[in-house]
N, C-alpha and C positions, 0 to 999 in steps of 0.2 A: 502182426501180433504173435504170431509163430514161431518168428526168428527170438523174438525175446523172450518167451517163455521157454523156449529152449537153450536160449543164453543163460535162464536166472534158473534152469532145470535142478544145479546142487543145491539151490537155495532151499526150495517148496520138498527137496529132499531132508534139508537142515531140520524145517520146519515138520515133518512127518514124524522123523526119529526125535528131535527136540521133545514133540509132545507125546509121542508114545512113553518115553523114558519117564518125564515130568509128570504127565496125568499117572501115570505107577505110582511115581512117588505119593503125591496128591493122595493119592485113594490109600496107600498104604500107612498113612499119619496114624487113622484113628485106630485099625485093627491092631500095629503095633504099638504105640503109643499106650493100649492100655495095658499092659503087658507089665507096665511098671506104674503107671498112674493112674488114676482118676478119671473117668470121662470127660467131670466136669473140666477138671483141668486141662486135658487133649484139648476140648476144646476152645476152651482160651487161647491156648498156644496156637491153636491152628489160627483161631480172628485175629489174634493177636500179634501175628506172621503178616498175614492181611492190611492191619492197619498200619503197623509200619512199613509194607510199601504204600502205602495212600500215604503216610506224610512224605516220604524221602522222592512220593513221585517225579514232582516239579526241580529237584536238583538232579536228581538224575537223568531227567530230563536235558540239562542245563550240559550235565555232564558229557552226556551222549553229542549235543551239540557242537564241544570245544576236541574234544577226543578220536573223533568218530565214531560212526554208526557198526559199522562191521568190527572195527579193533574190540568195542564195547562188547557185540555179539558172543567174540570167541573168550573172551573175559567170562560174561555171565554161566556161558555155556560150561567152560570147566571150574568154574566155581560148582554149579553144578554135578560135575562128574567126581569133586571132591564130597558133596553129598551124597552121594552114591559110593562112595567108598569108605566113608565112615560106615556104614552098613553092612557092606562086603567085610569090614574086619571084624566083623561078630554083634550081635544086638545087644546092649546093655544100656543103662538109663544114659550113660555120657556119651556113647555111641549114635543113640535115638537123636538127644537133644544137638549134637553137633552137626547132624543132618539135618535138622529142621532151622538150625543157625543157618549153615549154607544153602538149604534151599530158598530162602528170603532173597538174597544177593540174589541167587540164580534164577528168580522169578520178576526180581526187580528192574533190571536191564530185557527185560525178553520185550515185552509187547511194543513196546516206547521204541528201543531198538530196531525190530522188525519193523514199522509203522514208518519211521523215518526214515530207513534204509531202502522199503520199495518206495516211496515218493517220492527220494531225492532223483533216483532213476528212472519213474517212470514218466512215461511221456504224456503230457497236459491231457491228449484226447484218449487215454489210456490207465488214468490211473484208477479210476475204480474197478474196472477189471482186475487191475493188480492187485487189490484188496479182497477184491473178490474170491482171489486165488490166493492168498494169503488166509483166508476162511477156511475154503474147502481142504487145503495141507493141512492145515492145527485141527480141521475137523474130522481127519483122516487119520491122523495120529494120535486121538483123543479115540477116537472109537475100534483102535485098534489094542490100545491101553486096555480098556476098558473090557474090554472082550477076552484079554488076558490076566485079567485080574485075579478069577478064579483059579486059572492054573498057578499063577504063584503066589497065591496063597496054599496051597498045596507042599508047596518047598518047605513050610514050617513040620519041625522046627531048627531047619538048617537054612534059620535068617540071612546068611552069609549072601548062599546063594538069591536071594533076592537083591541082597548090591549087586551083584555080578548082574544080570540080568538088566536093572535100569543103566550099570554102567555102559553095560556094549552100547546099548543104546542112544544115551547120551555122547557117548566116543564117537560113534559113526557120527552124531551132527557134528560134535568139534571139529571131526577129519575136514566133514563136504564143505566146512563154511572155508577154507583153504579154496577151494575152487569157484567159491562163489565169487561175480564179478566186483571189483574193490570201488571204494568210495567213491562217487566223482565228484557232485557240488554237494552243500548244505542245503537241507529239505525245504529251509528258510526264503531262500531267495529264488522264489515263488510259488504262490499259491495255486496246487493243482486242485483239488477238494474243495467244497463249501465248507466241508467239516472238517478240514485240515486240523485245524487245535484240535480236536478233539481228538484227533493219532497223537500228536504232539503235544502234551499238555504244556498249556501258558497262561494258566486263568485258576487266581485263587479262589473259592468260593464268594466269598466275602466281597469280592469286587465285580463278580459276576450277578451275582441274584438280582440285581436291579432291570437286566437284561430278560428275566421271566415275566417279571408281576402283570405284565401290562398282555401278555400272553395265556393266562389264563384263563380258565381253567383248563386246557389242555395241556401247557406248560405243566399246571399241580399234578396231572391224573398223571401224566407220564413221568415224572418223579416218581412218587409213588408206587406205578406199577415197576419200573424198572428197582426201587428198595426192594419193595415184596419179592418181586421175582429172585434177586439176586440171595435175597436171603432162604429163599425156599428152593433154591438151588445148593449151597452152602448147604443146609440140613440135611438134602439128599445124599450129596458127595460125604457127607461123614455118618451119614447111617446105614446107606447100602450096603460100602465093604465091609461095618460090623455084621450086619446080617450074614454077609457070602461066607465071611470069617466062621461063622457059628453053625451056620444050617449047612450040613451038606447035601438038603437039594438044593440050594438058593443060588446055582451056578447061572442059571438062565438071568441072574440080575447082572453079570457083567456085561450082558446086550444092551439091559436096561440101561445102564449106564451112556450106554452111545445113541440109543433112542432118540434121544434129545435132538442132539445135531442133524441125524437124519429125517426128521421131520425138518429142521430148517431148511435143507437142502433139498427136501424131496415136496415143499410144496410152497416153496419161496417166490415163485413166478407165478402159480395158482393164487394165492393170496393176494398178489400184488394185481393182477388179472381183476379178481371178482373185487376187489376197492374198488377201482375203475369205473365200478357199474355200481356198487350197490351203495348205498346209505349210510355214512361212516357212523353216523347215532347206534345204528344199530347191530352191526359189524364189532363195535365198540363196546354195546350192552353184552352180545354172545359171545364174543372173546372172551372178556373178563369173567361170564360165568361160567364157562368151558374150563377156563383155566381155574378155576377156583376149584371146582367139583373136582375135576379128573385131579387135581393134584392131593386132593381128603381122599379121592379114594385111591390113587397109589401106595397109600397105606394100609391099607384093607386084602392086600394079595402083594406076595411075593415070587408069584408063580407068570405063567404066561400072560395076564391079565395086566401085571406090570408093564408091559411095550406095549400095548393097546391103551390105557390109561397115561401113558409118558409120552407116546403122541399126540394121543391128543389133549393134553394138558398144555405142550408145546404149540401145537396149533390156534389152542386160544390164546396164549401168550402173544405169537405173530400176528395175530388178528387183529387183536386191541392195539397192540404195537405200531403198526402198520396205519392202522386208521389214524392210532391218535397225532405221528409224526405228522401226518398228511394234515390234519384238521390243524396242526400245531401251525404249519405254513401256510397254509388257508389264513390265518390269522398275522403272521409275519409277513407282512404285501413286500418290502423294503429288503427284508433277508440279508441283513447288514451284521448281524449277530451269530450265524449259523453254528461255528464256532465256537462263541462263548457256550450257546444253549448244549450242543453238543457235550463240550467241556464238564458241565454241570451236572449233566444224565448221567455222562461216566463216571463225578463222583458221586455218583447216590450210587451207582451198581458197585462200585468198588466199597462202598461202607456195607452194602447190604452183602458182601463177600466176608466182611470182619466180624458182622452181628452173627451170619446164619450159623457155622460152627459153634458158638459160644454159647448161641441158644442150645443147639441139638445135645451138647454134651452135659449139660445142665440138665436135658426134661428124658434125654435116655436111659440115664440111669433110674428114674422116677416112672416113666410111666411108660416106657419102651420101646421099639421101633416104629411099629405101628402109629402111636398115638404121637410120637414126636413129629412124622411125616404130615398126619393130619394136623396137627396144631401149626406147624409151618406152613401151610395150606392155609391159613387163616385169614394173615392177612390181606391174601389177594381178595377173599373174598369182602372183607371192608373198605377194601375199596373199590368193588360194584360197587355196595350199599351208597359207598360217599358219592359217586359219580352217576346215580341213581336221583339224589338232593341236586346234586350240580347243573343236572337236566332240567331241573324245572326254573332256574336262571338262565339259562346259555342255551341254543340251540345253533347248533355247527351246521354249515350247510353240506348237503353230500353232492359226491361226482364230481370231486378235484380228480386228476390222472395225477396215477403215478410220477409218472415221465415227465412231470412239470416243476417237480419238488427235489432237491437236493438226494442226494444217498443218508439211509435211517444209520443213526449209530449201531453198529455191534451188541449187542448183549451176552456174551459167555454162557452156554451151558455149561461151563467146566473151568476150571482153573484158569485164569492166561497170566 
């Protein structure tokens, strides 16, 4: 396992600088964006960036397949770095809007790309590792973004220099993917993953959902949580860097920002540990209330209270998460769908990626950072309440192992 992570070593570098550069961009939509518009509107633009790649998913998918994976990569990557350079030539409404053109492209080929390119590579007893480390990179360079957020926003009002800055960055990925190891078979002809489709999307909604029903109520709550969550991520990502933009104590939120990921990282085998042992009912009640609460009141402080409240908001996320995929396979004796189910999570997190902005720039101007945070917050807590009802039908049994059940899909803290 050594040899080849030291082989694919430019790549998880690709992936470092990719997302440093990217998550910039990301965070940097709303601060400037309003500059010349409307919040409300920013944030349409930004869901709306969102939902077209959820439809163009599945061809570009298609595309990646006939083209290749890697050619695809350095395509998306300096589509990208042309995003980044409408920026660098000065900030104006045509300047803004033709970067947030390009960054669409350059966000649409990433994840599908990357997904397909380590599994076509990696080796059968080895791929979720690979994925694994496909995590931990975009999670490194997401929280390194994120950490630099506040100092460039400091650059205004020599926006310029903010293209400069995401472009080095993106430049360095375009360079490493140059050395990164070249194509060899299509990801297709064979399945390393249970949730292969679900890297790889091949599953329209529509022809999927018949694949849940009979999985229920676990199936519903994990829909659900994975919408809510996504969209209360989306509000986060477009209200924090107005806050950092505005307040100049509010620096301490570009940690915030990466907070996220490192709770995933930092109690991911902890979580996975205590399922093992404890009672997914219940694991399942306290997650979802955890994550309800702690995410109303990361609205309530801007200050250090914020990374204490974003952990563990994130923590009950993984909690309920965690339990519910488990209780979801508890129910799937067959696992002949993995897959499809997979496929389907990821499109409800990718809608709730297009809803969350749309909302937050609509109730920010109205009722203000604070209150937009907590109102996003919301409906995780409805759906306790609904999987609160659902308990008194269904009782899940507890003390499945982890280690028995397929790998949980992904959830994004942050842009992918």
């Amino acid at each position: 396992m050594k040899q080849i992570f030291w082989k694919f070593f430019p790549f998880w570098i690709f992936l470092i600088f990719f997302k440093f550069g990217g998550g910039l961009h990301y965070a940097l939509i709303s601060p400037l964006g309003e500059k010349f518009l409307p919040l409300w509107l920013v944030g349409a633009l930004m869901g709306g960036s969102s939902l077209v790649q959820l439809l163009l998913d599945v061809p570009a998918g298609h595309m990646l397949d006939r083209y290749g994976y890697l050619r695809f990569l350095k395509i998306t990557t300096f589509l990208f770095l042309i995003a980044a350079l409408f920026i660098s030539y000065g900030l104006t409404i045509n300047t803004y809007l033709w970067s947030l053109f390009f960054s669409i492209f350059g966000w649409l080929f990433f994840g599908s790309g990357v997904n397909a390119y380590i599994l076509s590579h990696a080796p059968r007893d080895s791929a979720g590792k690979f994925i694994s480390l496909r995590d931990v990179a975009g999670s490194i360079g997401m929280m390194l973004g994120s950490a630099a957020l506040p100092f460039v926003l400091l650059l205004a009002p020599h926006y310029n220099y903010m293209g400069y800055v995401i472009g080095v960055f993106i430049f360095i990925a375009f360079v490493v993917l140059f050395f990164s190891p070249k194509d060899r078979v299509s990801v297709h002809t064979e399945t390393k993953l249970p949730t292969q489709h679900h890297y790889i999307r091949r599953h329209f909604i529509h022809t999927t959902i018949k694949a849940m029903k009979h999985l229920n109520p676990a199936s519903g709550t994990l829909i659900m949580l994975d919408l809510a969550g996504s969209i209360f991520y989306g509000v986060i990502w477009f209200v924090v860097p107005l806050v950092i933009a505005h307040q100049a104590d509010a620096k301490i939120l570009g940690l915030g920002l990466g907070i996220f990921d490192l709770a995933v990282v930092a109690l991911g085998f902890l979580l996975g540990s205590l399922a093992d042992k404890a009672d997914k009912r219940t694991l399942v009640f306290f997650g979802l209330l955890i994550f309800s609460i702690s995410g109303m009141l990361l609205g309530l402080n801007f200050g250090w209270l914020f990374l204490l409240f974003g952990f563990l908001a994130t923590t009950g996320d993984e909690m309920a998460g965690l339990s519910l995929w488990s209780w979801l396979h508890s129910l799937d004796r067959e696992h002949a769908n993995d897959g499809v189910i997979a496929s389907v999570i990821g499109f409800f997190q990718d809608l709730g990626w297009a809803i969350g902005p749309v909302f937050a720039g609509i109730m920010y101007g109205l009722v203000g950072p604070s209150i937009t945070i907590i109102l996003g917050a919301i409906p995780i807590l409805v759906i306790w309440l609904i999987y609160q009802i659902k308990m008194k039908e269904h009782h899940p049994e507890g003390g499945l192992s982890f280690a028995l059940i397929p790998r949980k899909p992904h959830r994004a803290r942050h842009k992918t």
